[in-house]
Residue frames as a rotation matrix with the C-alpha (Angstrom) as fourth column:
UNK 1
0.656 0.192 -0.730 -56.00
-0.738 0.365 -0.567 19.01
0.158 0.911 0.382 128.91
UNK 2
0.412 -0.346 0.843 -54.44
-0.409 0.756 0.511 15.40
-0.814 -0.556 0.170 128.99
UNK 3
0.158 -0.700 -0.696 -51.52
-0.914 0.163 -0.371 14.34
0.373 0.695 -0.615 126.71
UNK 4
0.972 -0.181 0.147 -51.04
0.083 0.858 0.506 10.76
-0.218 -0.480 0.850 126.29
UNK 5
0.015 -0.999 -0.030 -47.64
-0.510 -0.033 0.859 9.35
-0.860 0.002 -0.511 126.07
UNK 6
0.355 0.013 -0.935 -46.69
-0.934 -0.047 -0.355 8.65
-0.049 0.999 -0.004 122.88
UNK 7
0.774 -0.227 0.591 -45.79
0.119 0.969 0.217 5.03
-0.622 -0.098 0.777 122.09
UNK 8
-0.035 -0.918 -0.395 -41.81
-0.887 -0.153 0.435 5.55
-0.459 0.366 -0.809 121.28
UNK 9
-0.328 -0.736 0.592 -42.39
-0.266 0.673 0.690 1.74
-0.906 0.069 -0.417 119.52
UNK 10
-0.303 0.657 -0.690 -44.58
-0.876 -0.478 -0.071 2.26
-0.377 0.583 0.720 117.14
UNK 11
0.868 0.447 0.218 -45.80
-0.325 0.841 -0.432 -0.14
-0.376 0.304 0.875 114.76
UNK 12
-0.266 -0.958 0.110 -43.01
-0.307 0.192 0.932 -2.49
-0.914 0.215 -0.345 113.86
UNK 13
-0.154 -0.197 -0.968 -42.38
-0.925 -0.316 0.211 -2.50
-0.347 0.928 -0.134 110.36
UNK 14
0.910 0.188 0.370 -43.46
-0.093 0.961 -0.261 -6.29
-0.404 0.203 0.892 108.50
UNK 15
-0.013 -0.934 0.356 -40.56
0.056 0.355 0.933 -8.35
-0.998 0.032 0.047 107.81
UNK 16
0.020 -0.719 0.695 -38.54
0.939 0.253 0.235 -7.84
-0.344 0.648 0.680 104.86
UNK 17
0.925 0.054 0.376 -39.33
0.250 -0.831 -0.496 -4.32
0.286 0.553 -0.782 104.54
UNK 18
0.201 -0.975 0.094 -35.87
0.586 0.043 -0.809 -2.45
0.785 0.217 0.580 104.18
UNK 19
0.963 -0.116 -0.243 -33.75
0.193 -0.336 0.922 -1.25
-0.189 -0.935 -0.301 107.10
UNK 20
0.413 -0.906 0.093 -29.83
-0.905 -0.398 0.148 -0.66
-0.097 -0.145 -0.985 107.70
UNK 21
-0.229 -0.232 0.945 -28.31
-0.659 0.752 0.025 -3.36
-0.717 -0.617 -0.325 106.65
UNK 22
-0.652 0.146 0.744 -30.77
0.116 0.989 -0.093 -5.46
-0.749 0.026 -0.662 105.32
UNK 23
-0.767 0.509 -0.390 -33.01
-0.531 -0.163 0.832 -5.64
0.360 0.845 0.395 101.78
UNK 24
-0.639 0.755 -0.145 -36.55
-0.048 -0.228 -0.972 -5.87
-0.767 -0.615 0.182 102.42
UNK 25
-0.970 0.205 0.134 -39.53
0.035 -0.427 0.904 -5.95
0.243 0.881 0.407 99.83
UNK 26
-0.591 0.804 -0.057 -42.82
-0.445 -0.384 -0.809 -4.84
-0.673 -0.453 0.585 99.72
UNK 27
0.371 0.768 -0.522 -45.72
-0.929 0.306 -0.210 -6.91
-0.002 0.563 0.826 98.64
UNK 28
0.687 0.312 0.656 -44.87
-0.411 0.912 -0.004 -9.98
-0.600 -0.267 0.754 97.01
UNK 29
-0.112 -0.926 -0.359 -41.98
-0.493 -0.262 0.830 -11.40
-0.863 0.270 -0.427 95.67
UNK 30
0.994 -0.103 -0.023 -41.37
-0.010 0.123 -0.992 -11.61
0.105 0.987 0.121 91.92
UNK 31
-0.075 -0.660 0.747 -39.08
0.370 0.677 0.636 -14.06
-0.926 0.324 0.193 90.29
UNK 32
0.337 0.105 -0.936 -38.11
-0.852 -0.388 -0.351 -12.24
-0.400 0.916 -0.041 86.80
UNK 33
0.270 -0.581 0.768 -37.07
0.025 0.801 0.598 -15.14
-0.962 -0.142 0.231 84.54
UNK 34
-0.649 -0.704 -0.289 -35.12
-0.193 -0.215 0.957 -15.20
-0.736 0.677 0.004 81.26
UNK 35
0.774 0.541 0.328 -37.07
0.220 0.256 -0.941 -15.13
-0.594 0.801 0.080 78.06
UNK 36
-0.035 -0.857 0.514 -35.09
0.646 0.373 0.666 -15.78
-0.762 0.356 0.540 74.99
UNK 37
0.352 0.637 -0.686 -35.88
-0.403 -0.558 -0.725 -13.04
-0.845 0.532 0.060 72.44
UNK 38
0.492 0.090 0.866 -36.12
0.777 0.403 -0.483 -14.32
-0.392 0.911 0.129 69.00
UNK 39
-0.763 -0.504 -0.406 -33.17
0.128 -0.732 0.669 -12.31
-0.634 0.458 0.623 66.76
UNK 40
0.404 0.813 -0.419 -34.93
0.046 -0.476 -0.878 -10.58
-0.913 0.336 -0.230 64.42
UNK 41
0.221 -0.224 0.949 -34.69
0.803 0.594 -0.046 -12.23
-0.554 0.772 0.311 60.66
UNK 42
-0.639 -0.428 -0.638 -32.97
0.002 -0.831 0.556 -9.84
-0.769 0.355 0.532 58.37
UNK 43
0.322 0.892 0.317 -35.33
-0.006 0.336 -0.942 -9.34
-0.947 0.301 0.114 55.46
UNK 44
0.214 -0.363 0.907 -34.36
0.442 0.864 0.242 -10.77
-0.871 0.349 0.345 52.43
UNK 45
0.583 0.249 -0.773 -32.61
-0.402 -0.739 -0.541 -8.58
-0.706 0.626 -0.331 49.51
UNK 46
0.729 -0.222 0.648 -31.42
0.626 0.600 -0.498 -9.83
-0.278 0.769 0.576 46.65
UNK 47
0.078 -0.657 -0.750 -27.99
-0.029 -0.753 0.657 -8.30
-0.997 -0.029 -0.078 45.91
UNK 48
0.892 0.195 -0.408 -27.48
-0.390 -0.127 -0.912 -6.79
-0.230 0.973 -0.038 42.64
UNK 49
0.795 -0.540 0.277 -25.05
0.602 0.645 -0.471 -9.36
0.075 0.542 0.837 40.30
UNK 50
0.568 -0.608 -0.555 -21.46
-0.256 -0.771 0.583 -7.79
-0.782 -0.189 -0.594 40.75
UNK 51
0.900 -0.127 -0.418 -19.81
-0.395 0.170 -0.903 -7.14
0.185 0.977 0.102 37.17
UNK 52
0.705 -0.707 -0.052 -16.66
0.559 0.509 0.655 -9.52
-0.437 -0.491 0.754 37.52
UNK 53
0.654 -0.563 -0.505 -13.34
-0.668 -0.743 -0.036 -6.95
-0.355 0.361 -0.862 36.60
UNK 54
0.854 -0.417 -0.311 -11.54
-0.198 0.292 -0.936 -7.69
0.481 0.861 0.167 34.10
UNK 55
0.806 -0.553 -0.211 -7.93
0.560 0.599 0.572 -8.98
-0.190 -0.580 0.792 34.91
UNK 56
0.530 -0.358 -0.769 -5.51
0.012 -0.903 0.429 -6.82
-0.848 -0.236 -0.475 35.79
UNK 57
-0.535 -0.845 -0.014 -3.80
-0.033 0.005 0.999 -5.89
-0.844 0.535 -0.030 32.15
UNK 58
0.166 0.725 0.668 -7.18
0.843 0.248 -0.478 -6.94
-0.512 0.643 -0.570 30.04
UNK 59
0.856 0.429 -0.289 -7.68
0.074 -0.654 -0.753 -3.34
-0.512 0.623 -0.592 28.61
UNK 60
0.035 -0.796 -0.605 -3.90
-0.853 -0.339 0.397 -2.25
-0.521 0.502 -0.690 27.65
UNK 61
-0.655 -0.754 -0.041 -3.86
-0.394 0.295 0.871 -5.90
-0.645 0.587 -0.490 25.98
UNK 62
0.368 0.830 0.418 -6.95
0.666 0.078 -0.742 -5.89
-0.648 0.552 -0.525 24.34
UNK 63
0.894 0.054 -0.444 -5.49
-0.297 -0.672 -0.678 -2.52
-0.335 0.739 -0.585 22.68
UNK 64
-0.606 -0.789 0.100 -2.11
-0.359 0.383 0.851 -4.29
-0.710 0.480 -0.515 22.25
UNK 65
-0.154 0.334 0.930 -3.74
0.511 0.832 -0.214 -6.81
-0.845 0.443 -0.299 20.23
UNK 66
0.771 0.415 0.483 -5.77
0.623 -0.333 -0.708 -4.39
-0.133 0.847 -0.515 17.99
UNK 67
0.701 -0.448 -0.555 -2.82
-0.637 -0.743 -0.204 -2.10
-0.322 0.497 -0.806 17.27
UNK 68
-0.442 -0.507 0.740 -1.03
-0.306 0.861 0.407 -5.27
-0.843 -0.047 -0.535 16.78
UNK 69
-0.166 0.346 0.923 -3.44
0.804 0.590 -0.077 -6.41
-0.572 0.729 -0.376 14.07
UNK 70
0.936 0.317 -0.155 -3.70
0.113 -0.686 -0.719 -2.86
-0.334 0.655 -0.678 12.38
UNK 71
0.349 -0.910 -0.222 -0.10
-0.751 -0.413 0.514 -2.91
-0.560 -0.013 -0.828 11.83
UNK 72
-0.494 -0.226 0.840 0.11
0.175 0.920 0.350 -6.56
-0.852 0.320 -0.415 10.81
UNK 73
0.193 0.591 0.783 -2.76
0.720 0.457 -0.522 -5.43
-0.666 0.665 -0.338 8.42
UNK 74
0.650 -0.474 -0.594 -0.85
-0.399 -0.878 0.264 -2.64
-0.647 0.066 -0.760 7.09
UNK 75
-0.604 -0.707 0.369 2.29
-0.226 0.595 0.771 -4.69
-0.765 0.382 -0.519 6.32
UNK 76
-0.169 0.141 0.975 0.00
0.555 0.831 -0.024 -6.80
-0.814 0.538 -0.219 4.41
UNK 77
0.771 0.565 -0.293 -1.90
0.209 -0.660 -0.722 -3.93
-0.602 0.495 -0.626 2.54
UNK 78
0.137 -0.853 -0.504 1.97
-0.768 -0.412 0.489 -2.79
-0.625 0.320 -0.712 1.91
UNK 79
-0.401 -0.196 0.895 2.85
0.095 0.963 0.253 -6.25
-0.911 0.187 -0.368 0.95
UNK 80
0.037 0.621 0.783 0.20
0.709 0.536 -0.459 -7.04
-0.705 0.572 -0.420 -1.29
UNK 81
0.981 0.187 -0.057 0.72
0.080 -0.652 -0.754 -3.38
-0.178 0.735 -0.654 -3.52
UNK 82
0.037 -0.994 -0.100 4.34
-0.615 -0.102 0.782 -4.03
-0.788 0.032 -0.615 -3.65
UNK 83
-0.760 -0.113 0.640 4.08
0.395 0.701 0.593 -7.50
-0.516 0.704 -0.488 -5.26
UNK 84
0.631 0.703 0.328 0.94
0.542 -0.098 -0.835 -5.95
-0.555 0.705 -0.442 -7.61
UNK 85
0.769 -0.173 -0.615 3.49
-0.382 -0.896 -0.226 -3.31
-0.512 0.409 -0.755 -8.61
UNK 86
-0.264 -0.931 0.252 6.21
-0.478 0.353 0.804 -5.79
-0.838 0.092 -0.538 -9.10
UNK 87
0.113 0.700 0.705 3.52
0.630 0.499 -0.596 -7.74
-0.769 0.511 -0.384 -11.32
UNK 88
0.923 0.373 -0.092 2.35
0.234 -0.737 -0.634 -4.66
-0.305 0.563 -0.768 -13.36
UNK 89
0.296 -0.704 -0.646 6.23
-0.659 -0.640 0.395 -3.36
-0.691 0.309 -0.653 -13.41
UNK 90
-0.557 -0.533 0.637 7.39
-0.096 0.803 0.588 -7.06
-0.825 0.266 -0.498 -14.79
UNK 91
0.200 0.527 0.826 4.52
0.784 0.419 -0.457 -7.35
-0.587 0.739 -0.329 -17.43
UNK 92
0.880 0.362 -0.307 5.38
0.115 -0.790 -0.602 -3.88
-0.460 0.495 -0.737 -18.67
UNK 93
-0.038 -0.979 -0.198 9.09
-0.598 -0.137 0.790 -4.53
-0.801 0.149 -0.580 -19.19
UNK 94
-0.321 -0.366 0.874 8.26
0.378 0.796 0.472 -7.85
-0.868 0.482 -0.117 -20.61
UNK 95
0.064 -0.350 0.935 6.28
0.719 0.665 0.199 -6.05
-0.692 0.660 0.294 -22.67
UNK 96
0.510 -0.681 -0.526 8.89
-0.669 -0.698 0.254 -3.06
-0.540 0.223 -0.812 -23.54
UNK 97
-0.102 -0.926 0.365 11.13
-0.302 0.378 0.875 -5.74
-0.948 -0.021 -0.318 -24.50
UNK 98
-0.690 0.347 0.635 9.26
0.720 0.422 0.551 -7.43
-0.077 0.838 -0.541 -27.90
UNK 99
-0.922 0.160 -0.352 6.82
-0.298 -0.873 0.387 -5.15
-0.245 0.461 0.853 -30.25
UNK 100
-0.308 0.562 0.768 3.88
0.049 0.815 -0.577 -5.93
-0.950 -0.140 -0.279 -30.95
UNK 101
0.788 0.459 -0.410 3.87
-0.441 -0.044 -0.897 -4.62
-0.430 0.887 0.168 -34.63
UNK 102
0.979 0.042 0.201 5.64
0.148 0.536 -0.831 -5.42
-0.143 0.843 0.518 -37.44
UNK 103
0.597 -0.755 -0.272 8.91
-0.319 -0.535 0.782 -5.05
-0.736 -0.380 -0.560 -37.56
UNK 104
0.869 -0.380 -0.317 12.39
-0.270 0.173 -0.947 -5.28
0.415 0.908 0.047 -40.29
UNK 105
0.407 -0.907 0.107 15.70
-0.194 0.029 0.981 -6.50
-0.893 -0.419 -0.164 -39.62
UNK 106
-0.074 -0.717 -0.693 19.02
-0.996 0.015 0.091 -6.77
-0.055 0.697 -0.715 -41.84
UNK 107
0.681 0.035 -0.731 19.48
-0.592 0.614 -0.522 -10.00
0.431 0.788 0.439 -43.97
UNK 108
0.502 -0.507 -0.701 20.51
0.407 0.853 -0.326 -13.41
0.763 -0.121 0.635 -42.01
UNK 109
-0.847 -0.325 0.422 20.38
-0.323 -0.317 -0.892 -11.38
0.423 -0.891 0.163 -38.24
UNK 110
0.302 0.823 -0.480 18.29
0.712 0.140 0.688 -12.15
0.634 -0.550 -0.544 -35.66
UNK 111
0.553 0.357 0.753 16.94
-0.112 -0.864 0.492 -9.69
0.826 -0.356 -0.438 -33.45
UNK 112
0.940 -0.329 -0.091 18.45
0.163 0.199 0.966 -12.00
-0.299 -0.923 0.241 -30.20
UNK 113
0.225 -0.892 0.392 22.10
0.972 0.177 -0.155 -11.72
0.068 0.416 0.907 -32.64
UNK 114
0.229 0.072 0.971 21.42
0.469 -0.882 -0.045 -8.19
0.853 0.466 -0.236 -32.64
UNK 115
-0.968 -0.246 -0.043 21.36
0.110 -0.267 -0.957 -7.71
0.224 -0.932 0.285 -28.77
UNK 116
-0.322 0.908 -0.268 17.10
0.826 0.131 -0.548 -7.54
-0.463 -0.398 -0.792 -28.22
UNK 117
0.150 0.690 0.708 14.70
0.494 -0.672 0.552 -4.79
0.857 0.267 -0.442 -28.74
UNK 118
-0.787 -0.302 -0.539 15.54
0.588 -0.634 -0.502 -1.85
-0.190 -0.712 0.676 -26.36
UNK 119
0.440 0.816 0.376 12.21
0.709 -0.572 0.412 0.94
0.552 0.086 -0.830 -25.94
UNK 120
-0.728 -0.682 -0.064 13.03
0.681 -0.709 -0.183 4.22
0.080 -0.177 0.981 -26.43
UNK 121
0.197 0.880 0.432 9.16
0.148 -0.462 0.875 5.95
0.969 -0.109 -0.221 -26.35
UNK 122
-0.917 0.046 0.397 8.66
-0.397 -0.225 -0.890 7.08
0.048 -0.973 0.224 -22.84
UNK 123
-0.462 0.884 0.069 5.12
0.775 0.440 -0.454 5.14
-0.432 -0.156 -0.888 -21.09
UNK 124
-0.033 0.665 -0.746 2.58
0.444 -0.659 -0.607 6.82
-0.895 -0.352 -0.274 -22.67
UNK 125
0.175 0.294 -0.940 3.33
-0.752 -0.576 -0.320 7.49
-0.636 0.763 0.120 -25.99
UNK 126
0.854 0.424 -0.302 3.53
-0.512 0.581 -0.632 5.57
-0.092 0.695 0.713 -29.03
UNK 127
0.530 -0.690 0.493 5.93
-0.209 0.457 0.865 2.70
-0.822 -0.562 0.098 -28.84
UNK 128
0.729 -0.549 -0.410 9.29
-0.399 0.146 -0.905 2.68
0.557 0.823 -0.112 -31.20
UNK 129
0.737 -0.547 0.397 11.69
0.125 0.687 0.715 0.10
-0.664 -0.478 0.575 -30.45
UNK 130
0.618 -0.762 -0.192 15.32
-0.750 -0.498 -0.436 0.10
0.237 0.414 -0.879 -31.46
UNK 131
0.839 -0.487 0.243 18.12
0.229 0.720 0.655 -2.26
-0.494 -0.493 0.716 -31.72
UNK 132
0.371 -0.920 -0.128 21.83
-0.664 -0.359 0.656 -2.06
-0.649 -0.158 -0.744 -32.21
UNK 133
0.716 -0.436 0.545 23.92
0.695 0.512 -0.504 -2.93
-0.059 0.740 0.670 -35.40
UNK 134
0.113 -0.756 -0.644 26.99
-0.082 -0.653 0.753 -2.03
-0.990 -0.032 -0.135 -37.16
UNK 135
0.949 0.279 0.147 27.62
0.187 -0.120 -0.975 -0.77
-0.254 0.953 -0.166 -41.02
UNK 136
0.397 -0.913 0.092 31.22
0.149 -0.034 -0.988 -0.89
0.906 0.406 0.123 -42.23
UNK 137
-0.417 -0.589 -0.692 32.46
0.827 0.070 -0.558 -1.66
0.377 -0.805 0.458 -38.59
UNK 138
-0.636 0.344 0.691 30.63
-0.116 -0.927 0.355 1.45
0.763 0.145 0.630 -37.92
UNK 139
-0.800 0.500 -0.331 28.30
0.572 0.469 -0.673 1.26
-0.181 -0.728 -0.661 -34.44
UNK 140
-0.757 0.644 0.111 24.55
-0.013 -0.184 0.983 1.61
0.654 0.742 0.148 -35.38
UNK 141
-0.790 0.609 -0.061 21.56
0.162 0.111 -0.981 2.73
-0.591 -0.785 -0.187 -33.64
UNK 142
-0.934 0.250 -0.257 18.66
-0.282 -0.073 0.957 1.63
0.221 0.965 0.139 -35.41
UNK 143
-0.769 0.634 -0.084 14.41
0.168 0.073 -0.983 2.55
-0.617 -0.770 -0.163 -34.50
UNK 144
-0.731 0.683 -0.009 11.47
0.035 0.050 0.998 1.69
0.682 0.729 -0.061 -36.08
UNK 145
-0.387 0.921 -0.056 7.76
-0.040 -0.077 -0.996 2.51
-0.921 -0.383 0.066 -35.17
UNK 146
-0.370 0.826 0.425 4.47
0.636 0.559 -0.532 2.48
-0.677 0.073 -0.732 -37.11
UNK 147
-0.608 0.139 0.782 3.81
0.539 -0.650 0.535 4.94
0.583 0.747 0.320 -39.52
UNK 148
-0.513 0.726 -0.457 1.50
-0.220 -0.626 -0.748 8.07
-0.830 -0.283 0.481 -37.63
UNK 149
0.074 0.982 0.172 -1.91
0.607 0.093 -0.789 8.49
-0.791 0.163 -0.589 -39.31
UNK 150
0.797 0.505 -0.332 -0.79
0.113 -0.664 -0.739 11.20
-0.594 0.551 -0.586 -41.21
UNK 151
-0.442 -0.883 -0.161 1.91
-0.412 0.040 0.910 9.58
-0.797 0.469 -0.381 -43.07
UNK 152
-0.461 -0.020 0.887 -0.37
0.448 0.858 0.252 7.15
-0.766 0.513 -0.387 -44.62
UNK 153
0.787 0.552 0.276 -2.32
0.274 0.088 -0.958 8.99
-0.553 0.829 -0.082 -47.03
UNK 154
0.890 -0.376 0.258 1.07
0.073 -0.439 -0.895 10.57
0.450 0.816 -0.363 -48.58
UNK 155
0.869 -0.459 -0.183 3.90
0.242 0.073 0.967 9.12
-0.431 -0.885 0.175 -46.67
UNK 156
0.142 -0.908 0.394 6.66
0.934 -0.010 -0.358 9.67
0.329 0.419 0.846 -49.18
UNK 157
0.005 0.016 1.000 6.22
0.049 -0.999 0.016 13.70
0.999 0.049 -0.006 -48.79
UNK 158
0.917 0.323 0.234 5.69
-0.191 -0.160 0.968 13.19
0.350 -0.933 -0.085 -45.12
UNK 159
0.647 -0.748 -0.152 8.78
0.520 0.287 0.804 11.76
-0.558 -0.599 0.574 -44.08
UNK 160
0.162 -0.384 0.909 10.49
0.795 -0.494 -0.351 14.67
0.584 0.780 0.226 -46.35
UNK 161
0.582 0.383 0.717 8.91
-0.011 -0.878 0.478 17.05
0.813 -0.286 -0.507 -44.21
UNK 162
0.899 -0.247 -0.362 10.08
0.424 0.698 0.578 14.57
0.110 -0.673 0.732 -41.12
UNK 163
0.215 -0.972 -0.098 13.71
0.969 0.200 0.144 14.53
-0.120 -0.126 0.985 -42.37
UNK 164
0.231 -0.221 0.948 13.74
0.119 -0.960 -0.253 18.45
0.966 0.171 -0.195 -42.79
UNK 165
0.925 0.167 0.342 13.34
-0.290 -0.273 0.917 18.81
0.247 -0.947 -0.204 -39.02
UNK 166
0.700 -0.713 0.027 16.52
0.450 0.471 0.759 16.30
-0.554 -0.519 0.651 -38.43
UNK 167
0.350 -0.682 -0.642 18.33
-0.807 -0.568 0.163 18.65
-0.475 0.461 -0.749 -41.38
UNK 168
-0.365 -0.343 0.865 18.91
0.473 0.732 0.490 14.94
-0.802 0.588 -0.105 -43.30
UNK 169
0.630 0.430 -0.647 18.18
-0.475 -0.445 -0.759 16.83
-0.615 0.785 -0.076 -46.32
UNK 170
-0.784 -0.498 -0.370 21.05
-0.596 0.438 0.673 14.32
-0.173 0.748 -0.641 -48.85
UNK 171
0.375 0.925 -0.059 18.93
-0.803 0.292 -0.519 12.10
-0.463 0.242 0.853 -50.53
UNK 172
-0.507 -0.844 -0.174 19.80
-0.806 0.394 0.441 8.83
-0.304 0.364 -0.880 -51.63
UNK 173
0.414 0.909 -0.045 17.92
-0.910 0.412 -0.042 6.29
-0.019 0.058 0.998 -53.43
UNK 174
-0.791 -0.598 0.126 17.71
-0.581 0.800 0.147 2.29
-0.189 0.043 -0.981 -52.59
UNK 175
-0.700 0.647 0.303 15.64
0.699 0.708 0.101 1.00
-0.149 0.282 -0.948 -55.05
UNK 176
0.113 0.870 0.481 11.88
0.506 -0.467 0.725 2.23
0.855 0.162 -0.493 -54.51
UNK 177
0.524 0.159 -0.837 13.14
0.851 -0.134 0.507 3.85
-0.031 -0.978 -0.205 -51.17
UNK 178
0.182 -0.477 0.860 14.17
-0.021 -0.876 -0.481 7.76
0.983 0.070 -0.169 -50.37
UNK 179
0.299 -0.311 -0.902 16.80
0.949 0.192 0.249 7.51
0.096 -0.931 0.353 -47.92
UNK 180
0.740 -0.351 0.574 17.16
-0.256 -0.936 -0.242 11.17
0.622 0.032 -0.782 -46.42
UNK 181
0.268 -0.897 -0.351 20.85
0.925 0.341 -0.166 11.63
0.268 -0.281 0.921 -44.97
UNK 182
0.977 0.045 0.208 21.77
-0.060 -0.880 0.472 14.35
0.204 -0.474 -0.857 -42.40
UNK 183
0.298 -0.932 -0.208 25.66
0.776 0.363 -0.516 14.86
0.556 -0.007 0.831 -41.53
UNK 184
0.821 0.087 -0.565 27.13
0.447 -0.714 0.539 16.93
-0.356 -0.695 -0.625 -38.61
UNK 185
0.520 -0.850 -0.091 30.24
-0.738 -0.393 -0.548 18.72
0.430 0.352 -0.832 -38.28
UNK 186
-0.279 -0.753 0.596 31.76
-0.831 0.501 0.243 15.84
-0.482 -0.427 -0.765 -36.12
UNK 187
-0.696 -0.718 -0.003 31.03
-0.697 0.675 0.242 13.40
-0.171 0.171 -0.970 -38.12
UNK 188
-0.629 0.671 0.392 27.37
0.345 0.693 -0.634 11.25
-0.697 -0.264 -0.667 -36.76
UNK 189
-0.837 0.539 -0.095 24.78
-0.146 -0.052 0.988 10.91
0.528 0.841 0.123 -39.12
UNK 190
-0.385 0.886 0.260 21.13
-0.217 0.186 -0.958 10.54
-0.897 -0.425 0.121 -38.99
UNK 191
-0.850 0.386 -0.359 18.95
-0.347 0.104 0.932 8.96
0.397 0.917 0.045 -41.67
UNK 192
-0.401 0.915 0.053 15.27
-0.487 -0.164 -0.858 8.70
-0.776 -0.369 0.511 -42.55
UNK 193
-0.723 0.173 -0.669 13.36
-0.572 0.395 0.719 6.49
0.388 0.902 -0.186 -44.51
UNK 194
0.176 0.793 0.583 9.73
-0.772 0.478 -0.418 4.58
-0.611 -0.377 0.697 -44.44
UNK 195
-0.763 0.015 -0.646 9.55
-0.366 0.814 0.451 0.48
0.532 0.581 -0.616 -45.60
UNK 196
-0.436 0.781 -0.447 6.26
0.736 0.595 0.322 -0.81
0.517 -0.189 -0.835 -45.64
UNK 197
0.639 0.729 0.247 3.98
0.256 -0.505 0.824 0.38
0.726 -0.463 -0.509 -43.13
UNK 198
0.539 -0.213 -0.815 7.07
0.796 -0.187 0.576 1.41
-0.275 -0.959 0.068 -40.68
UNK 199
0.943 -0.210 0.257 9.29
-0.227 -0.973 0.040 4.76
0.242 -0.096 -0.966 -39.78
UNK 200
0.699 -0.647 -0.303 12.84
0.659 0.748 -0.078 4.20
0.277 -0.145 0.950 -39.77
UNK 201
0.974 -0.084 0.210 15.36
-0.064 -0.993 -0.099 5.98
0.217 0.083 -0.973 -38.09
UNK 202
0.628 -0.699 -0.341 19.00
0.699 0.700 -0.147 5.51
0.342 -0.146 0.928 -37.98
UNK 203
0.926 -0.342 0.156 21.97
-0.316 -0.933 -0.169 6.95
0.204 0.108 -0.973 -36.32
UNK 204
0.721 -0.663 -0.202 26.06
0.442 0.664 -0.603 6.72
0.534 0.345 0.772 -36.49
UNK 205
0.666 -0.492 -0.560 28.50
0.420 -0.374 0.827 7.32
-0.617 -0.786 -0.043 -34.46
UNK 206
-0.542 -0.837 -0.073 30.97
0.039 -0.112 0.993 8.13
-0.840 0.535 0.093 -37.53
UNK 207
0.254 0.591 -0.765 29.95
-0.734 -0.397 -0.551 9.00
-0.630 0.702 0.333 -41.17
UNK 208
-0.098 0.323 0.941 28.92
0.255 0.922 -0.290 6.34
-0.962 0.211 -0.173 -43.24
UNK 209
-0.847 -0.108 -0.520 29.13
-0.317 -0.683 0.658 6.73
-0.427 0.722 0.544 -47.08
UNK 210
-0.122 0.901 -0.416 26.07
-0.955 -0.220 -0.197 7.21
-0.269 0.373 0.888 -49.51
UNK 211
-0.370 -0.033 -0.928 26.61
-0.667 0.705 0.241 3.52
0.646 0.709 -0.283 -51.14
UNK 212
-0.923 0.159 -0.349 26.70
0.374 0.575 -0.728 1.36
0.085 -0.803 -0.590 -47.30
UNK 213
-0.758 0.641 0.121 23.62
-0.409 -0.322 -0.854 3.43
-0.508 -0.697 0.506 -46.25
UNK 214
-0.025 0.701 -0.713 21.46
-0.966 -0.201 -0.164 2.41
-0.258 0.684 0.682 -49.45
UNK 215
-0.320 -0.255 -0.913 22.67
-0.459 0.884 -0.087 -0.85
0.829 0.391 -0.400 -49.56
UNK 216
-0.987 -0.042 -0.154 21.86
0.139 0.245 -0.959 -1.26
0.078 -0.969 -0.236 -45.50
UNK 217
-0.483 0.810 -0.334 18.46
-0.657 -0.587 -0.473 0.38
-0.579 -0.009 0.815 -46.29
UNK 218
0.155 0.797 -0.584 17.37
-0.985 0.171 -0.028 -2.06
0.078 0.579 0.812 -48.59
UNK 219
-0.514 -0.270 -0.815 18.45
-0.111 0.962 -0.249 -5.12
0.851 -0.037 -0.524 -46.55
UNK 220
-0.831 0.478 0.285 15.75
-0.444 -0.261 -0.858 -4.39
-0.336 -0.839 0.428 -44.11
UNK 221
-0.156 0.826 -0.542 13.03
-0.503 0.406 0.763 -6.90
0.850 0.392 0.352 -44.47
């Protein structure tokens, strides 16, 4: 059998293929070349409106304010029922001060000579006014009111009944008047008697005799 010799050069390789050394390619050469890629367009969202925050202090003086104006509106509230009460107190003194019924004084006095009209009734009940004199130097406290309802049909017996309660049980007449006359042990008096349509009531600091009291009684007009 007959071996050839092998051919130790074989086929040489075509130029540029790769070796030691050296870079080589196979086939044909390709030239890559930049392409620009388009960025890719964000797609379009519409952000939602941010609420703008208040400035830094807004709430605490927003509630200043309004407890500020409830307080201011307080005061006023206070205010305004003070001066109504001052009103309401002032119209009730003024009128405490002057009667509005009829009324008697002693012979060639005025009432302003006398020292005013003083109210002794507590609010609320029927008003008797009083004013201040003197009989034989004597210091006089002297109140008149309206006859009650149940003097008029038989006031002479009524104010009997009256002066029983105060113990003025002396009688003394002045004129067409029964002046009843009470006397403590120290001394003050108390007297009862009706002129006209009013209730009279007197009292003394010191006993007064029967003649001054009847004569004082019937200078009331």
């Amino acid at each position: 059998m007959e071996f050839k010799k092998s051919n130790r050069q074989g086929v040489r390789p075509p130029l540029g293929a790769s070796g030691r050394g050296g870079t080589t390619s196979v086939g044909p050469r390709i030239v890559l070349q930049p392409v620009a890629l388009a960025t890719p367009k964000a797609p379009d969202i519409t952000e939602a409106p941010t609420q703008e925050e208040p400035p830094k202090g807004g709430a605490r003086s927003f509630v200043s304010r309004r407890k500020g104006f409830l307080i201011t509106a307080a005061i006023a509230c206070v205010a305004i029922g003070l001066i109504a009460r001052t009103i309401t107190t002032n119209n009730a003194d003024t009128a405490a001060k002057k009667p509005t019924y009829q009324t008697v004084l002693p012979k060639s006095k005025s009432i302003s000579q006398l020292g005013g009209w003083k109210r002794i009734s507590p609010p609320g009940k029927e008003p008797v006014f009083a004013f201040a004199d003197t009989i034989d130097g004597i210091p006089v406290s002297v109140s008149q009111q309206p006859l009650p309802a149940s003097f008029k049909s038989d006031a002479v017996s009524q104010t009997a009944e009256v002066a029983k309660k105060f113990n003025a049980t002396d009688k003394i007449e002045a004129g067409d008047i029964d002046v009843y006359v009470g006397t403590s042990a120290k001394g003050p008096q108390s007297v009862i008697f009706t002129k006209g349509n009013l209730l009279v009531f007197i009292k003394s600091e010191k006993k007064i005799n029967d003649t001054s009291w009847a004569a004082y009684a019937h200078s009331l007009n």
